[in-house]
N, C-alpha and C positions, 0 to 999 in steps of 0.2 A: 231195840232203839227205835224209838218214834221216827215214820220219812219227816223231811221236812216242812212238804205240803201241810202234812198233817196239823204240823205245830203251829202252820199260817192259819191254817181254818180254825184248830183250838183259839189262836188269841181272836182273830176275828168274828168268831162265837163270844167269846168273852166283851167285844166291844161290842158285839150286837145287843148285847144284853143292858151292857151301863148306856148305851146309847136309847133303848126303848124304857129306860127306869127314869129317864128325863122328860118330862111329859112337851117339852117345849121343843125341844131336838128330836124326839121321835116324830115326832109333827112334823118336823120342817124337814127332814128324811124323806118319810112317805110323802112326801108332798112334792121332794124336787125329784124322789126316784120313778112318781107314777105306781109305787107298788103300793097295794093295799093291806089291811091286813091280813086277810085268809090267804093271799095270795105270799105274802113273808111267810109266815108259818108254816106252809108245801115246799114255799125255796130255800128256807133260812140256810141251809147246809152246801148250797151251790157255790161253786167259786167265785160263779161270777157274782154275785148277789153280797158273797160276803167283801171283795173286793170293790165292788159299788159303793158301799157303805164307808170301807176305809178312806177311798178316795175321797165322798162326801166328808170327812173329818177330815182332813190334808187341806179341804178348799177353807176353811174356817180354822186358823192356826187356834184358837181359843177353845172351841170344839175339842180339838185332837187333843190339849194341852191337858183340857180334863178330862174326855175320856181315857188316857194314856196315864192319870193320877188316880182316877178308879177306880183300873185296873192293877195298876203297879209296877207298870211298863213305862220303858222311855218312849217318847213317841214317835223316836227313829223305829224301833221294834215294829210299830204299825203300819209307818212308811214299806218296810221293809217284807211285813206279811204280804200288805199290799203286788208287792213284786212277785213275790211268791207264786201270791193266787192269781197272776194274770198270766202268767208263763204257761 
């Protein structure tokens, strides 16, 4: 059985991904988190980084609404990773 944590980084791996296939939201990402991108790519698997990210979609209910349709998740599920990965 998968930890938990785990299953939080897998979906927040999963919205890192619909999130930088948006060329307009991965912009606007890197741009309010100050990360770049060689600097994503060495972090992308951090907790903190991934939980960054979710909470950037939480601030923007539209944001989460479609990444969480993306994905195929409710977008409590990403609230929720969110939790997860700040514990």
């Amino acid at each position: 059985m998968t930890a938990p944590a785990t299953n939080a980084a897998v979906l927040a791996l999963r919205a890192l991904a619909a999130t930088l296939s948006d060329e307009r939201l991965a912009q606007r990402f890197l741009s309010l988190s100050g990360i770049d991108p060689p600097e994503l790519r060495q972090r992308a698997a951090e907790p903190a980084v991934l939980a960054a990210l979710l909470r950037f979609l939480e601030q923007h209910e539209p944001d989460l609404l479609s990444v969480a349709e993306a994905i195929e998740v409710k977008p409590r599920a990403l609230v929720a990773a969110r939790q997860e990965l700040e514990q």
